[in-house]
N, CA and C of each residue as an Amber inpcrd file, in Angstrom:
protein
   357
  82.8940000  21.9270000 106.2160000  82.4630000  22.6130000 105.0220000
  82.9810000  24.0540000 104.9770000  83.3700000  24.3620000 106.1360000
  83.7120000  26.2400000 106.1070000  85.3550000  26.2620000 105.5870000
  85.2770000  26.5410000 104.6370000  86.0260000  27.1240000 103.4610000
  86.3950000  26.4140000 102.3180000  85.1200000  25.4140000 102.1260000
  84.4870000  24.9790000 101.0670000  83.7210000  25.9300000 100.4170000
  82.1430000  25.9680000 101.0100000  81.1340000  26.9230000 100.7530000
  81.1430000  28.0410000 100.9940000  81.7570000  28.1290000 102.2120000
  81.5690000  29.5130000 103.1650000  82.6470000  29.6760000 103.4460000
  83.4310000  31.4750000 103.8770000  84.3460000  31.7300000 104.4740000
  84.4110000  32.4360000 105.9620000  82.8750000  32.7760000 106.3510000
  82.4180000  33.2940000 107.3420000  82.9190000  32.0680000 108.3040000
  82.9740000  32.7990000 110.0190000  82.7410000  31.9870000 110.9610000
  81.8560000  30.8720000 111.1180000  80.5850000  30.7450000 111.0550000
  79.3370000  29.9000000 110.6800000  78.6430000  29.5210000 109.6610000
  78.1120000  28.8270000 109.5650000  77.3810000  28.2650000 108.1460000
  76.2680000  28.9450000 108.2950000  75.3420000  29.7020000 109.3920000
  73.8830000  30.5290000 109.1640000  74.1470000  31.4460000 108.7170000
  75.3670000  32.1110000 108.4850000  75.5420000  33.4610000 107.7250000
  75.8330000  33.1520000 106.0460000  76.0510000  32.0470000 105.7670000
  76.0700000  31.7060000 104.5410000  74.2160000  31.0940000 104.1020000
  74.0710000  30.5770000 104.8880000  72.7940000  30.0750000 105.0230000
  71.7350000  31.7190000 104.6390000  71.9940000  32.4680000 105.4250000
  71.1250000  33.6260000 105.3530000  71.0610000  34.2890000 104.3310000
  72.5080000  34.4340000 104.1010000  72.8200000  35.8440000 102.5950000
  72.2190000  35.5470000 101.8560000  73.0480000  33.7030000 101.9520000
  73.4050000  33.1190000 100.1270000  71.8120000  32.5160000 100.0150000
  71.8410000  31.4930000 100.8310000  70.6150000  30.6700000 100.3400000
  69.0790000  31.7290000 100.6400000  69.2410000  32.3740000 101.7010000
  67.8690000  32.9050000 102.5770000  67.4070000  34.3400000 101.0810000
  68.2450000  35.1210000 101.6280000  68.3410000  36.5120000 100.8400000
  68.7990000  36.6940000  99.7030000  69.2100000  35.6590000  98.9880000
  70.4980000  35.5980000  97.7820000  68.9500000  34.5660000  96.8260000
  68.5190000  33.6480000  97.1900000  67.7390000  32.5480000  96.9730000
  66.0660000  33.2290000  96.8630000  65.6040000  33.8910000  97.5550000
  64.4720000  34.9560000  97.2440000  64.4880000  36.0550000  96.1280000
  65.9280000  36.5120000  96.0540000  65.9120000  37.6000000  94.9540000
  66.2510000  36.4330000  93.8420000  66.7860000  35.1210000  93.7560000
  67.0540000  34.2950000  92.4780000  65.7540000  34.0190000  91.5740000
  64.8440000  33.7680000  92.8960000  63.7050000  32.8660000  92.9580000
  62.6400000  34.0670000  91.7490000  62.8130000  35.3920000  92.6680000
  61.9620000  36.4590000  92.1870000  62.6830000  37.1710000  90.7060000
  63.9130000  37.0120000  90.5760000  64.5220000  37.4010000  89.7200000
  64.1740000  36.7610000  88.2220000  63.7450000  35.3010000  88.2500000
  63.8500000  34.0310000  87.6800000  62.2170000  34.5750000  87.3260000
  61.1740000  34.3810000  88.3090000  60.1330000  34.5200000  88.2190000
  59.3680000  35.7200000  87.1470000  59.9530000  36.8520000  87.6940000
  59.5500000  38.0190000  86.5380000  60.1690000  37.8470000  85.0980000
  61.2420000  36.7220000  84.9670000  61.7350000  36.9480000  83.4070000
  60.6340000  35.8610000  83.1710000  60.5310000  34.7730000  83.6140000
  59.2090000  34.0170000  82.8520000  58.5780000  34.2470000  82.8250000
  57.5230000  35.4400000  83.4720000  56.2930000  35.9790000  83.2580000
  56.4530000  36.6530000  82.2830000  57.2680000  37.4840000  82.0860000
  57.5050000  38.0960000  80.2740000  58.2490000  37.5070000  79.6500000
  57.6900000  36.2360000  79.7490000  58.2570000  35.2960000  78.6490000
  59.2170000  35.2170000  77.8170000  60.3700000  35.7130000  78.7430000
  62.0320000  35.6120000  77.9680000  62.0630000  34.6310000  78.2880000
  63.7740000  34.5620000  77.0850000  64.0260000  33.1110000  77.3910000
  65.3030000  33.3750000  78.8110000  65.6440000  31.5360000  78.8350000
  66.1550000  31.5280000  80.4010000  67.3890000  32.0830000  79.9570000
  67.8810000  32.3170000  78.9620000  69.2540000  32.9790000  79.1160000
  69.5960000  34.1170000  80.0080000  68.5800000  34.7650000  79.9050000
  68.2760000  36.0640000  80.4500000  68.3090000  36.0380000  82.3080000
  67.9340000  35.1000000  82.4080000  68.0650000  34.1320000  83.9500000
  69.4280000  34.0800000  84.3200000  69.9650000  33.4670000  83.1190000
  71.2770000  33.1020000  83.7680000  72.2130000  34.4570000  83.8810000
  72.2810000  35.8890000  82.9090000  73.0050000  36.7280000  82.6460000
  72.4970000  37.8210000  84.1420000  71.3060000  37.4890000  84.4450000
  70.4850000  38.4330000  85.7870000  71.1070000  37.4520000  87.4430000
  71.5100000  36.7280000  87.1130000  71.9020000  35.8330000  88.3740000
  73.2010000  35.7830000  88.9000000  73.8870000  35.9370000  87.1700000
  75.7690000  36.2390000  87.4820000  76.0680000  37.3070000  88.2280000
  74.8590000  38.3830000  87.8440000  74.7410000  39.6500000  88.8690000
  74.7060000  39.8300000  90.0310000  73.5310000  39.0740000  90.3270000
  73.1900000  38.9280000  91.7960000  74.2410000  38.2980000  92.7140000
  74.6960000  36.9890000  91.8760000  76.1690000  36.6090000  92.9250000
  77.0790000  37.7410000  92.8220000  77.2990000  39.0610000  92.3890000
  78.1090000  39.9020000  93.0620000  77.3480000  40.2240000  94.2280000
  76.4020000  40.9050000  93.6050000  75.8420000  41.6180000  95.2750000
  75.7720000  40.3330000  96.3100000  75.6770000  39.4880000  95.8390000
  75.6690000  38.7910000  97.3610000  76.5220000  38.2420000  97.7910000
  78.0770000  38.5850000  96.9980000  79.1110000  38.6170000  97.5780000
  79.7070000  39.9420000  98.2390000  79.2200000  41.0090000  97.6110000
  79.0660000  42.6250000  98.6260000  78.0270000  42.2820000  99.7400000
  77.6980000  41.4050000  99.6290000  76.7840000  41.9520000 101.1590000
  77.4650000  40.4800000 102.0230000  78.2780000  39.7070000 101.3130000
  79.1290000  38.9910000 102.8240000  80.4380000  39.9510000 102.7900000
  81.1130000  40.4700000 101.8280000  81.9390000  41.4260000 102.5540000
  81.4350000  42.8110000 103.2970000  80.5560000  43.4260000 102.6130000
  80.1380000  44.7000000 103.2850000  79.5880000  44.0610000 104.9280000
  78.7400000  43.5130000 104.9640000  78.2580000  43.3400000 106.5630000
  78.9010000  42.5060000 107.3040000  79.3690000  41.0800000 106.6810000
  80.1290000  40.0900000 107.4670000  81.8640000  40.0790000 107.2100000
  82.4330000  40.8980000 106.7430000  83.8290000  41.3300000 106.8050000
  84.3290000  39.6160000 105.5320000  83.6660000  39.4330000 104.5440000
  83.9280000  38.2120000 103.6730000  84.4640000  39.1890000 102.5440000
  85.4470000  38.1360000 102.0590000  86.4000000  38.3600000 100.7940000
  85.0040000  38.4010000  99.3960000  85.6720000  40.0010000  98.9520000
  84.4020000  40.3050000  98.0310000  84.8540000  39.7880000  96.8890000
  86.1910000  40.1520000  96.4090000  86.5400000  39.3610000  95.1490000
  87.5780000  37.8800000  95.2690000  86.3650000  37.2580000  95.1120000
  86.9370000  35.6180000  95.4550000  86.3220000  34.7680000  94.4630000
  87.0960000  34.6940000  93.9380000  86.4170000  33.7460000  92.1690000
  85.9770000  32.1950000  92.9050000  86.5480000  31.9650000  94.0540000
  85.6920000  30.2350000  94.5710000  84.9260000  30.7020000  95.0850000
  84.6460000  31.8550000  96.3930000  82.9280000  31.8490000  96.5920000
  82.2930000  32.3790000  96.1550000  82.6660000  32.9830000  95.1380000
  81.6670000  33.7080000  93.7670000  81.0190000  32.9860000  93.0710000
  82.0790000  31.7870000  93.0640000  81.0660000  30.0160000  91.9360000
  80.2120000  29.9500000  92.4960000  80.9620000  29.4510000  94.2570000
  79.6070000  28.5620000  95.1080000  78.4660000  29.6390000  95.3270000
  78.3530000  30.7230000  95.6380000  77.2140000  31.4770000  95.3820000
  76.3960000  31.0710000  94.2190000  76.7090000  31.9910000  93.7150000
  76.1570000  31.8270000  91.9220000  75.9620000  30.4670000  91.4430000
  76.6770000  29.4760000  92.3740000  75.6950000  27.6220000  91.9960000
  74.7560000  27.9220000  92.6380000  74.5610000  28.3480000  93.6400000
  73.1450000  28.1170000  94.6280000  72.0280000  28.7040000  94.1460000
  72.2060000  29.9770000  93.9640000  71.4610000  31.0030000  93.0780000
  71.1690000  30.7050000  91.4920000  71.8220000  30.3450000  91.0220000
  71.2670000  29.6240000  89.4470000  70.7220000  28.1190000  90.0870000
  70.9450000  28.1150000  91.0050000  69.9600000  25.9780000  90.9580000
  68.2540000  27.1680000  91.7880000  68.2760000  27.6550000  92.7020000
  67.2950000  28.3660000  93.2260000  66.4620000  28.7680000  91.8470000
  66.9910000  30.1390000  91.3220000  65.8260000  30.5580000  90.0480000
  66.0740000  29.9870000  89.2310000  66.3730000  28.1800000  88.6470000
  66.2450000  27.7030000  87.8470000  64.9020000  26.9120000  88.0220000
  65.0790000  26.4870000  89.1750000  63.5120000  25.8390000  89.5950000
  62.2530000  27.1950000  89.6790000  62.8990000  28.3310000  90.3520000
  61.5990000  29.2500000  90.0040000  61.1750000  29.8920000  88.3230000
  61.9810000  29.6990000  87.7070000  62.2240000  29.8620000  86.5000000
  61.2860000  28.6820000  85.6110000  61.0020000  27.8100000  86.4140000
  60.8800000  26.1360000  85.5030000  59.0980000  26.3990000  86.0430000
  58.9800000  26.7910000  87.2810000  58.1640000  26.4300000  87.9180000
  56.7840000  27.4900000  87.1420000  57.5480000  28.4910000  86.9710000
  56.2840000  29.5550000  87.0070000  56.1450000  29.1540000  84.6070000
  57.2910000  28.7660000  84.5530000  57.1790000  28.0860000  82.9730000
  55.6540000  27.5460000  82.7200000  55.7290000  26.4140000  83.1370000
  54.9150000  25.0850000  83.9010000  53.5330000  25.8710000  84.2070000
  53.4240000  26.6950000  84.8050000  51.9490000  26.5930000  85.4580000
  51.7920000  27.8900000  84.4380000  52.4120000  28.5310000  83.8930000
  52.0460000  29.7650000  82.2590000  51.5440000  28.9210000  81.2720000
  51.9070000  27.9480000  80.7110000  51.9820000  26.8990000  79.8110000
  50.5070000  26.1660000  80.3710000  50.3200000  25.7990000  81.4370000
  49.4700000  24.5400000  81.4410000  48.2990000  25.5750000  81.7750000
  47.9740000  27.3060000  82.1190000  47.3750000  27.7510000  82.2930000
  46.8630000  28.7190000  81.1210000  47.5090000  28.9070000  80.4470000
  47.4590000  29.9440000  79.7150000  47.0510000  29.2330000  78.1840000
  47.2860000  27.7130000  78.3200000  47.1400000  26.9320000  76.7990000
  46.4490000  25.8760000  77.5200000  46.1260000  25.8790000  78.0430000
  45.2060000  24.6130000  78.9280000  44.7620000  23.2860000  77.8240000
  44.1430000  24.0790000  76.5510000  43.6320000  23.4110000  75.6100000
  44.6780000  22.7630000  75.0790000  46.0350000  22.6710000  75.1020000
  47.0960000  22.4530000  74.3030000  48.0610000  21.7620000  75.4120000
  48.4320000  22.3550000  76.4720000  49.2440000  21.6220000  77.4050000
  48.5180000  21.0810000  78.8690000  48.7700000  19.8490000  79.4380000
  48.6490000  19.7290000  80.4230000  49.5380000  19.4400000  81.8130000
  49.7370000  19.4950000  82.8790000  50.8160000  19.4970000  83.7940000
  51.5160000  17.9860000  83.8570000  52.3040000  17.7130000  83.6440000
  52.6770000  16.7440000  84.6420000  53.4740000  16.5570000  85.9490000
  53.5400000  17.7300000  86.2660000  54.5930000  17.1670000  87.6940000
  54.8580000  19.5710000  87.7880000  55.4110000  19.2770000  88.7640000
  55.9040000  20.7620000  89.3060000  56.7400000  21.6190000  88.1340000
  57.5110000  20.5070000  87.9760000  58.2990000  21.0630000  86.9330000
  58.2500000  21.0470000  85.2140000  56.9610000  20.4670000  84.8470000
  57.1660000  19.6640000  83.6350000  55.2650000  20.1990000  83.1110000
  55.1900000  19.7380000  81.7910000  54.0260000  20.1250000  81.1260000
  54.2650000  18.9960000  79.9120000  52.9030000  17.9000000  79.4290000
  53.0070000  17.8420000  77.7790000  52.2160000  18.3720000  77.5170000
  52.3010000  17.8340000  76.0810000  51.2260000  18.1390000  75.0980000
  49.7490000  17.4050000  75.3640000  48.7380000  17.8100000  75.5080000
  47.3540000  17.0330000  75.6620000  47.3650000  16.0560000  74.3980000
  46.3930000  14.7070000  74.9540000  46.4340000  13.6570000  73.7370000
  45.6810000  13.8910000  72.5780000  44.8560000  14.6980000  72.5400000
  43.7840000  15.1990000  71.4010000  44.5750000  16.7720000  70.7270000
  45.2700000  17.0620000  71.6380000  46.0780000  18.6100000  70.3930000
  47.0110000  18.3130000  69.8420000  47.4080000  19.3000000  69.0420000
  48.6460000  19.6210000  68.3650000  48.6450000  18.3810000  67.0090000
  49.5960000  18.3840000  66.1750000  50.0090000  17.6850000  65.1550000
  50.1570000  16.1890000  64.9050000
């Protein structure tokens, strides 16, 4: 897989940045735009970001190629699939909490409509 995903010596330094440290700020990044209830576009335009910096921080600390349009994708896939689920997740429990009377959960990711509301 190393120079597929990763260009570092090891896969835990890709593991760490991208998924560990790269995947917490996606997660949290994702999280505060759904709590103020933007939409996910806003997710996706805050994430293209973050895969720079977390391609400055495999070149700044681990000596990795900073401008590299292939591990700039594979970043920025990992990081948009990460705060898309935190993005979905904190959706989901706003919705089934906040309209209780109107939505109910079905699953982690998902919410309907209750059988007695709406139209």
């Amino acid at each position: 897989m190393q120079g597929i995903l990763y260009e570092e010596s090891t896969v835990w330094l890709f593991l760490f940045v991208t998924v560990v440290m790269g995947g917490w700020g996606a997660w949290m990044i994702a999280r505060g735009i759904a709590l103020g209830w933007r939409p996910y576009w806003q997710v996706v335009v805050a994430l293209l970001l973050l895969g720079v910096a977390v391609r400055f921080i495999h070149h700044a600390l681990f000596e990795g190629t900073f401008v590299s349009p292939h591990y700039y994708v594979v970043d920025t896939i990992v990081l948009l699939a990460v705060g898309s689920l935190g993005y979905r997740t904190t959706r989901a429990r706003q919705m089934t909490t906040q309209y209780r009377w109107l939505y109910e959960r079905t699953g982690p990711l998902t919410w309907r409509t209750r059988g007695g509301a709406g139209a």
